[in-house]
C-alpha positions as CSV (number, residue, x, y, z in Angstrom):
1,X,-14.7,-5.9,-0.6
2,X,-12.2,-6.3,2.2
3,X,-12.2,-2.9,4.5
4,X,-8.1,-2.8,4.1
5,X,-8.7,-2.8,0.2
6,X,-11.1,-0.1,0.4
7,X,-8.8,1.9,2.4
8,X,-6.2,1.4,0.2
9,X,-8.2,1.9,-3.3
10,X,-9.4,5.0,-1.3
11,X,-6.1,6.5,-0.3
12,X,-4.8,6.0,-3.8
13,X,-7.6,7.4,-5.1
14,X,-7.5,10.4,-2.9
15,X,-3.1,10.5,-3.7
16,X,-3.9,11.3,-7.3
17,X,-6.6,13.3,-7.1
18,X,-5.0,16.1,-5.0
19,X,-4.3,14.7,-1.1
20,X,-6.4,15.4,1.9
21,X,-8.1,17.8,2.8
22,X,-8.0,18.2,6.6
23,X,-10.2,16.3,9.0
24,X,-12.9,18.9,9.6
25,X,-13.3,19.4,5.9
26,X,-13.6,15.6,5.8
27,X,-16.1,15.5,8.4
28,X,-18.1,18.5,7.0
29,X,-18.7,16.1,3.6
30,X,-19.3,13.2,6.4
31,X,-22.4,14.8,7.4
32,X,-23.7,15.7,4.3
33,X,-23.4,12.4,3.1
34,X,-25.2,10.8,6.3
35,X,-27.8,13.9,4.9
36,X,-27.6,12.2,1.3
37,X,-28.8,8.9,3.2
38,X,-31.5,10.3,5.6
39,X,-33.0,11.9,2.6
40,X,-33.1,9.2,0.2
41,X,-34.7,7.2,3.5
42,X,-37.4,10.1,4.1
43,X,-38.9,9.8,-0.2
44,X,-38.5,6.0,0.4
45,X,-40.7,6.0,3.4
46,X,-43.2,8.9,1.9
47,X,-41.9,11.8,4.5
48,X,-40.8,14.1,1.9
49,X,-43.1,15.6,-0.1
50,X,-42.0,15.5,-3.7
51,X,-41.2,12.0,-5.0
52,X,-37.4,11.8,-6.3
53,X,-35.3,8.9,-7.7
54,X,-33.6,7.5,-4.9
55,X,-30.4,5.0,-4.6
56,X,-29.9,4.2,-1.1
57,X,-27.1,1.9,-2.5
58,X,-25.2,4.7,-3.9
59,X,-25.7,7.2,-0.8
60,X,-24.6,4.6,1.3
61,X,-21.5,4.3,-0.9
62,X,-20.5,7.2,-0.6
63,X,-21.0,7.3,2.8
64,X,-18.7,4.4,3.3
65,X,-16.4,6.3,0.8
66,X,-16.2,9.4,3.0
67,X,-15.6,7.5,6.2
68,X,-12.4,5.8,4.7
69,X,-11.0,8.8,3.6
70,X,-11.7,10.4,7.3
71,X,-10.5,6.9,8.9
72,X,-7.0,7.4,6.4
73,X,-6.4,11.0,7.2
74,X,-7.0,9.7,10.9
75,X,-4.5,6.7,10.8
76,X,-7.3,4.6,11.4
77,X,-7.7,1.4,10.7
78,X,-11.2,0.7,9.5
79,X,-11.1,-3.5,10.1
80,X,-9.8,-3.3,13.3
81,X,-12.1,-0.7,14.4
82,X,-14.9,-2.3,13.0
83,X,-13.5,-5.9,15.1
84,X,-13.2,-3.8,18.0
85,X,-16.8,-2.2,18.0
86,X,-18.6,-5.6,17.6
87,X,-16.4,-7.4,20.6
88,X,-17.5,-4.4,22.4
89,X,-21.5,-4.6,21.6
90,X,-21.5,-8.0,21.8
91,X,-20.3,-7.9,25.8
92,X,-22.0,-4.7,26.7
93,X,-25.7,-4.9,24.7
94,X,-26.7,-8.6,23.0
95,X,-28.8,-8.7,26.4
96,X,-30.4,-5.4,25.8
97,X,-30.6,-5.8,21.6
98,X,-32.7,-9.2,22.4
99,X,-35.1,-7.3,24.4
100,X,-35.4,-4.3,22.2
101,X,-36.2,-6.3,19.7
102,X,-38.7,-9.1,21.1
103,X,-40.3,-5.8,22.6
104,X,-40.5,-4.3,19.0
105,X,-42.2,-7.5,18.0
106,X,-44.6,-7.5,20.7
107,X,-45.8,-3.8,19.0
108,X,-43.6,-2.5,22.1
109,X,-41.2,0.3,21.4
């Protein structure tokens, strides 16, 4: 799915469902989702104690869910943004990404 039509499917969704709540209350879920996802990566990795069905797939859903509904309250456009980001990455840390991860390889960091 396109960005713009997940933004859009989002805001409709959000339009009939009761509106926005404001940004800070959108963050606040924000976090607990990225929560939702470090916990489903802790059971998958064996760092939490008591083994629990996991769906990294959904967590991250939602997660993507919650950021277009902070990105729409924001006037954000997610595509762009996202365009933006990997111009920016890609002039300020290919070098350094390369050497991380040949490093990583080597048993390095």
């Amino acid at each position: 799915m396109e960005l713009s039509t997940l933004q859009r499917r989002v805001d409709t969704w959000i339009r009939e469902h009761g509106g926005y709540w404001d940004r800070f209350q959108i963050l606040a879920r924000l976090t607990e989702e990225v929560g939702e996802v470090a916990a489903v990566l802790q059971r998958q990795e064996g760092l939490r104690p008591r083994p629990v069905e996991t769906d990294l797939e959904d967590e991250l859903g939602d997660l993507l869910f919650t950021l277009a509904v902070l990105a729409n309250a924001s006037n954000v456009d997610l595509g762009r943004a996202a365009g933006r980001v990997l111009d920016k990455y890609q002039a300020r840390d290919a070098a350094a990404w390369k050497e991380a991860s040949a490093e990583k390889d080597e048993g390095g960091a």
